[in-house]
N, C-alpha and C positions, 0 to 999 in steps of 0.2 A: 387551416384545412377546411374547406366547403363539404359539409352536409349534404350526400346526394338526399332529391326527397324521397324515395328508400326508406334511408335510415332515421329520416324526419316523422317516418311516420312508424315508428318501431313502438314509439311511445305508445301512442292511442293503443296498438298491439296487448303492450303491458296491462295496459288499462283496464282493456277489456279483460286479458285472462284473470285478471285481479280481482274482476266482478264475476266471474263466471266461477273460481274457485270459493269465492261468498256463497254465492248459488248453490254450489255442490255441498257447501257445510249446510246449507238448510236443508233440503234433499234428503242427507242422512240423519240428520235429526226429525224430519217427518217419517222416515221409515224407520226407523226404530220406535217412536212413539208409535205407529200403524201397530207396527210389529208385538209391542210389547201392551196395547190397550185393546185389541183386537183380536184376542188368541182363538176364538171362536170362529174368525173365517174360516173359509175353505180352503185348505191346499195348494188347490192351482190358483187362487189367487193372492196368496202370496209367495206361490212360486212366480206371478207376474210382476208382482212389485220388488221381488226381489233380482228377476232379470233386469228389469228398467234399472233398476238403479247399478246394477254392474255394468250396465251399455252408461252410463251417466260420468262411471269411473272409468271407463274409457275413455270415453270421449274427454271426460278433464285432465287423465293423464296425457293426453296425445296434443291437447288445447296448448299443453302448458309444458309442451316440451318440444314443438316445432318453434315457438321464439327465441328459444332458448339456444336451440341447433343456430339458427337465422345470425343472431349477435355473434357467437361464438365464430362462427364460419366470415363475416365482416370483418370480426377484429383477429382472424387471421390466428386462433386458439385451435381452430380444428383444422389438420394440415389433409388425412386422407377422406376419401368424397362417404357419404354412408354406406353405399351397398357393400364396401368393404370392411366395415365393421363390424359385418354376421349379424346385426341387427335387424334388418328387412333382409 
């Protein structure tokens, strides 16, 4: 069976979330040290760092679960389309 290039490039896909969910374990390992060596800030700025970094787990949960739908929907594992799965 032929590889459309599509699915040829599904990889690189992986790749990247692979390295971007690396990223997101630093991330929280900088906020937490911020969080825990810096108790003397002020408030709203770690109420800013601590927005950034739930816009961060956003973004990595959503990174790392459209490839996810992608393959699954390819190999023919997910039969109805999303909007009907009350999820969006």
């Amino acid at each position: 069976m032929m590889m459309s290039s599509f699915t040829k490039g599904l990889g690189c896909l992986f790749v990247g979330v692979t390295g971007s969910v690396a990223l997101f374990g630093i991330t929280v390992a900088q906020v937490f040290y911020y969080l825990w060596n810096y108790r003397e800030d002020r408030c709203y700025l770690k109420a800013f760092v601590l927005t950034v970094c739930l816009l961060d787990v956003a973004s990595t949960i959503f990174n790392a679960d459209v490839p996810t739908l992608t393959v699954s929907r390819i190999r023919g594992m997910i039969d109805q389309p999303l909007s009907s799965s009350g999820f969006f």
